[in-house]
N, C-alpha and C positions, 0 to 999 in steps of 0.2 A: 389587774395586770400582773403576769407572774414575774418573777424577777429575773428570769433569762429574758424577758421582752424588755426588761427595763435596761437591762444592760446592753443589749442590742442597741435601743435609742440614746442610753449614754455615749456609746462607740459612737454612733453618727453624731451627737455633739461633739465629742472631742475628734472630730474630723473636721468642723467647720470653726472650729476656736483654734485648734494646732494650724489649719491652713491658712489663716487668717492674722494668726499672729507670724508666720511664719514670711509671710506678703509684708507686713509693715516692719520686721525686722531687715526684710531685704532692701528696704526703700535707707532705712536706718545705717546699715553699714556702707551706704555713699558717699556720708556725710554732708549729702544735699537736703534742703530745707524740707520738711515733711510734710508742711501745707500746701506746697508749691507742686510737690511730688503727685502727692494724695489728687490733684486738681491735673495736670496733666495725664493721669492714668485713669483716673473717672473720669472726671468730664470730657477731655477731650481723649477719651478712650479710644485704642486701636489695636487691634488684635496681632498687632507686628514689633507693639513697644510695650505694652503693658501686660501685668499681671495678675489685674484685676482682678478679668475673668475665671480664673482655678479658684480665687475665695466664691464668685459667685454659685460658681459651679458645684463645692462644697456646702453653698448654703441650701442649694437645690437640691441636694442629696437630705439633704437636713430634713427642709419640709415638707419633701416627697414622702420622707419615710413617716415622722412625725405625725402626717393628715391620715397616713394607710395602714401602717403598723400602731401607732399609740391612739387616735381619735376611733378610724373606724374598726381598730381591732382586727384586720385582715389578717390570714395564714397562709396566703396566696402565694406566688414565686412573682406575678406579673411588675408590682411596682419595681420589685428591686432589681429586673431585668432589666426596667426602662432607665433607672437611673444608672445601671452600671455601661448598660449600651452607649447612653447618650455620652458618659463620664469617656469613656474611652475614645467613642469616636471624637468628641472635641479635641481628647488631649491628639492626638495624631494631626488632624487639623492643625493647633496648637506649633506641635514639633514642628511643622513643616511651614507655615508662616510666618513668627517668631524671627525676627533679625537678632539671633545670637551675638553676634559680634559688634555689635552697635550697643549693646544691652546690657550695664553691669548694673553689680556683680553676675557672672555668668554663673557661678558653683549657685546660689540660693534660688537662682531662677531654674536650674535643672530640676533642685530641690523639690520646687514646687511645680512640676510637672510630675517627676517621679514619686512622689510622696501621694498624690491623691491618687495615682493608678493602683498602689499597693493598698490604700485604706480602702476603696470600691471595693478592691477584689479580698479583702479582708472580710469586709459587711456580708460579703455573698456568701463565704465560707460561716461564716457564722450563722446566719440566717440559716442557708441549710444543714450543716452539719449540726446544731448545737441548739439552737430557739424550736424550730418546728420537730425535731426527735422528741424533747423534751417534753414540750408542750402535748406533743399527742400521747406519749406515756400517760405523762398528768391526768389527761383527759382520761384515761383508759380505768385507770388506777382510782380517780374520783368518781367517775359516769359522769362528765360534765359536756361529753364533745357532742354537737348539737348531730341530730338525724337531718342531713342532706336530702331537700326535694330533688334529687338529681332526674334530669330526662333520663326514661329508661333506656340504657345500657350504656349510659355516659360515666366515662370513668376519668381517671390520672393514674402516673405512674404514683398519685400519692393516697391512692382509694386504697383502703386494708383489705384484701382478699376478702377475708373474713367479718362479716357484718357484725360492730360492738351489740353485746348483750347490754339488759336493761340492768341500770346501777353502777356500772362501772365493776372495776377490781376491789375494790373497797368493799362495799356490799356485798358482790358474791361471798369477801372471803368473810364478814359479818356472818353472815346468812350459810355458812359453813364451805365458803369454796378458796382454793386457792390463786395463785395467780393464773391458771389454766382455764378456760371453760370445759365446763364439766366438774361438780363439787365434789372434794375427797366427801360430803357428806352422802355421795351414791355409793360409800363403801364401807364395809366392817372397820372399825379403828382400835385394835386393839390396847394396853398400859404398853407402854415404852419400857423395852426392856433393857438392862444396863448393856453397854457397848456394844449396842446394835447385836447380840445374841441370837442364839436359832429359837428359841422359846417361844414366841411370838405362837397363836392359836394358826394351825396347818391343817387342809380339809386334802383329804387324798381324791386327785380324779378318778372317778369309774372308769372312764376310757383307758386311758394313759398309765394311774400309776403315782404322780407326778403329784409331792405335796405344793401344794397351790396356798402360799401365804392369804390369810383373811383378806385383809387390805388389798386383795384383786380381787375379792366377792363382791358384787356389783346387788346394792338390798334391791329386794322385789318390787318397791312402788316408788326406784328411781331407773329407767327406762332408758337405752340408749338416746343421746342425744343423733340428731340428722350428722353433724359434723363426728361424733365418735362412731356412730356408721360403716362414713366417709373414711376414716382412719382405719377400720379393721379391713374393706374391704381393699383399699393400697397395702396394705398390709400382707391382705391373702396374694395379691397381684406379686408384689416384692418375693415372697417363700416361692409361689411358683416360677416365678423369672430365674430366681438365685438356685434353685433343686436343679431345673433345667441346663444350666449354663454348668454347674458342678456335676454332673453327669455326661455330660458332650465327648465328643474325641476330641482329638486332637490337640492337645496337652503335650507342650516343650518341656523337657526336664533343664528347670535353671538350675537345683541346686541340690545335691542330698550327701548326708552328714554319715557319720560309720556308724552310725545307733539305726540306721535309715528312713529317718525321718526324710522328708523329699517337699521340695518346693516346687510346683509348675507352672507354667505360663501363657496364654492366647490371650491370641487379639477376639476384643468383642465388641462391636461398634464401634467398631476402631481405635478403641481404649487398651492397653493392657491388664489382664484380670491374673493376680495370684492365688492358687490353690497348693493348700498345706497338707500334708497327710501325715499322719503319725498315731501310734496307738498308746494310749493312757490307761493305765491299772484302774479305771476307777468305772461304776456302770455308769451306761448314757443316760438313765434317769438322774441320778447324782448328778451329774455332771449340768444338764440342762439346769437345774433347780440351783447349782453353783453360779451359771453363767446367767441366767435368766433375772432370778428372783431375789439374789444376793449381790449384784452390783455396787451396793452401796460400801460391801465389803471387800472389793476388789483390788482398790488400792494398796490394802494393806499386805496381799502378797504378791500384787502385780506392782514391778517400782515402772512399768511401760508406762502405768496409768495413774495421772496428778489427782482428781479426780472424777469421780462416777457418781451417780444419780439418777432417780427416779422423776420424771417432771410430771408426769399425769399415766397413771395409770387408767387404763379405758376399760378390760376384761380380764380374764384370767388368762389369757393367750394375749395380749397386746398390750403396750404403753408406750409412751413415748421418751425416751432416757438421755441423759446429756453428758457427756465422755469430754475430757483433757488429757491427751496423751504428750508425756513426757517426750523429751529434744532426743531424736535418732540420730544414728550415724554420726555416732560423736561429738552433736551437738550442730550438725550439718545442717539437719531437719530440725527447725524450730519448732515448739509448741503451737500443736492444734487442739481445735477443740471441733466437738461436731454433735449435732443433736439429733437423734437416729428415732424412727418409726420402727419398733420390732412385734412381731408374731413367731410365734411358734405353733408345731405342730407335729403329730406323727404322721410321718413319708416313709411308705415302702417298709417300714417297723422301724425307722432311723428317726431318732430324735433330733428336727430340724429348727434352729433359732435363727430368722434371718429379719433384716434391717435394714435401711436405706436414710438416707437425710430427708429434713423436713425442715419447715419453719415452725416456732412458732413461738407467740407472743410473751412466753413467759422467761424466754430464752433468747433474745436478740444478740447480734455479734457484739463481744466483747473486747473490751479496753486490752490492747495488748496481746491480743491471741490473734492469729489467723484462723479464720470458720474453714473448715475442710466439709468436702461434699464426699459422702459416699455414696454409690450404685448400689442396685440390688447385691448383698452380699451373704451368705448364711456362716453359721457352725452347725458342721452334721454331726451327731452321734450314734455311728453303728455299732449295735452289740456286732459280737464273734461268738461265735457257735462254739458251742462246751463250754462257757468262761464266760459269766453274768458280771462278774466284777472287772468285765476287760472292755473296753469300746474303739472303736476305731473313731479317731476325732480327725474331723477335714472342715478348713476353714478358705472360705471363698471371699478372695478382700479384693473389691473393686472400690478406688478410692482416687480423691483427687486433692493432694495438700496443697493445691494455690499457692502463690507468690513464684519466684522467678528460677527457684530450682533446674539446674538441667535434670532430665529425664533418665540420666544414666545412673545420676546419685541415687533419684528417687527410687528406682526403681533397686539397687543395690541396698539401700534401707531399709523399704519393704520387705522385700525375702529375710532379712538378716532380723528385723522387727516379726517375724514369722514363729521362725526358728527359737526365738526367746519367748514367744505367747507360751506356744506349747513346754518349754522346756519349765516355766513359771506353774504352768499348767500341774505337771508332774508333780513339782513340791507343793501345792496345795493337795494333791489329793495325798501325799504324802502326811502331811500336816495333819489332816482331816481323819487321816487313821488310827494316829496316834491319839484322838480323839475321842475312840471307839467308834468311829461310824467304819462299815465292811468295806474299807476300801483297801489298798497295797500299792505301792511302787513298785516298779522295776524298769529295766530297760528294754525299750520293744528289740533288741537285736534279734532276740532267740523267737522274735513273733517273725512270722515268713509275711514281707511287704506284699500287696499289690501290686501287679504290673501292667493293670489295662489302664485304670480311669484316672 
């Protein structure tokens, strides 16, 4: 039995001992005889003077749970529906029977009405938020959760999309895999170089250009899996949806700055979508290989972003990455975090990185963050004709930060959370210059903007 199960069944003990003593202390502060008491209220029990019934009623929670949760080991929801259904419709019953004003003391016997609606619905919170999460990690993380005969196509909201692999998380990452499915051991692994450094073994693409860190080289006799597939093709689907949408008309000008950087805006599925435009001294190659394959170094000159990571890499064009972005708008917009599906690709000669949300199991929502969903959304990098070390950078952010935010904030955030990517943007490739890699700053004024897309 794991010890979130046990303490689950402790709680329903100490529901039926606290309600229990809580019944005979009520009888106690009468100062009527307590055997006399005790035999009026059992024996000749009635649902209009006594208080019996909420101890029994707790005891019935007891050994409902006790036979289904600790005997037969169940992970079901049904028992503790039945027990918390029953718990409540009695007390209602209860309230509305009950000759209060005949019946002292009146404060211990409200007690004991109000007191087991709160433990029910205590148990129920716990059961599901905290016993069955836990438990199916466990299971995940050991390979212990048994394979389901289920009738074919019969599911629950609590069937894992994703069918567990054999062994559990434990084994895979034994046997060389992470908490992901799909093994880092389907990949090059380079010697870990001091503070995350660019040293790291880099194979240049023939197509592209693009140094392509080892650790997205996929060895030849480990084969995409069916679900990493599944992944690149969402992937290709996300670039084309996000290329499409950042090419469209009709584009509102929300905001542009005297450097002429420009924020725009349309509705698209009825959602609002931000596109950034602004142009950075630095090539779209660079720049892709900065944003793409260096994440893990992002924080340190983006203060937007708490941080960044790599959760499974799938190809040398896809992985799936997991982001905490720092409190916006003054602290208006609370800390998100969001775990993105990205691909890249060369579009029309523009180096396109696009992303969207995804779940996935190595990555569950977290303690104190709200999960933010993003839409299809890209970073394009167009070279400029005559000027290799210059790209035009446009950023397409369809996002949704949940929780009770009005829309006016949010949407004020956004653009101004825009403005400061790029402006971060600059001083990295700034940074990277003095570095000796061919990059340069400067300020795109003297570059003549775009005025169609």
């Amino acid at each position: 039995m794991s010890p979130v199960r046990r303490f689950f069944l402790l709680l329903c003990t100490f529901d039926i001992l606290f309600t229990s003593l809580l019944w005979i202390i009520a009888i106690l502060v009468t100062g009527r005889d307590l055997t006399n008491e005790l035999h009026k209220q059992v024996v000749e029990y009635s649902i209009h003077s006594s208080m019996f019934d909420c101890a029994i009623a707790a005891a019935g929670r007891f050994l409902f749970s006790l036979v289904f949760y600790g005997f037969f080991h169940l992970s079901h929801w049904w028992p503790i529906t039945v027990t918390t259904t029953s718990t409540i419709a009695f007390l209602i019953a209860k309230v509305l029977e009950y000759k209060w004003h005949q019946n002292e003391p009146i404060t211990y016997n409200v007690m004991l009405v109000l007191l087991p609606f709160i433990l029910c619905w205590g148990e129920v919170w716990f059961f599901d938020l905290r016993l069955i999460p836990l438990e199916r990690k466990a299971n995940e993380i050991w390979g212990t959760q048994p394979h389901k005969d289920n009738v074919e196509g019969e599911s629950d909201e609590r069937t894992p999309l994703l069918a567990p692999s054999e062994g559990g998380m434990l084994q895979r990452f034994i046997e060389g895999s992470t908490l992901y499915e799909g093994s880092v051991g389907n990949y090059y692994s380079p010697f870990e170089t001091p503070d995350n450094t660019d040293d790291e073994d880099e194979d240049i693409s023939e197509d592209s250009g693009v140094k392509i860190p080892r650790r997205f080289k996929r060895k030849k006799d480990h084969p995409l899996t069916e679900q990493e597939e599944e992944y690149i093709k969402i992937g290709e689907e996300m670039l084309a949806a996000a290329w499409h949408t950042l090419n469209s008309t009709d584009w509102k000008l929300e905001k542009q700055l005297d450097n002429m950087d420009r924020v725009q805006v349309k509705q698209v599925n009825g959602k609002k979508v931000f596109k950034l435009t602004g142009y950075v001294n630095i090539s779209p190659r660079q720049l892709l290989e900065e944003l793409f394959y260096k994440i893990e170094q992002a924080p340190t000159w983006n203060p937007t972003l708490v941080d960044c990571r790599t959760i499974q890499p799938i190809d040398e064009h896809t992985d799936i990455s997991y982001q905490v972005c720092a409190e916006a708008g003054g602290g208006v917009v609370s800390t998100r975090d969001f775990v993105n599906l990205r691909h890249w690709a060369v579009v029309e000669g523009a180096y396109v990185s696009a992303g969207g949300s995804i779940t996935h199991p190595a990555m569950p929502p977290q303690h104190k963050k709200v999960r933010g969903e993003n839409g299809p959304g890209c970073f394009a990098m167009r070279p400029v004709e005559g000027d290799t070390d210059l790209c035009l950078f446009q950023w397409l952010l369809d996002t949704d930060l949940k929780g009770w935010i009005p829309q006016s904030i949010i949407d004020k955030a956004l653009s101004g959370a825009q403005f400061d990517y790029i402006a971060h943007i600059r001083t990295r490739a700034a940074s990277l210059a003095t570095e000796g890699l061919n990059t340069s700053v400067a300020s795109c004024v003297d570059i003549v903007g775009e005025t169609g897309t």
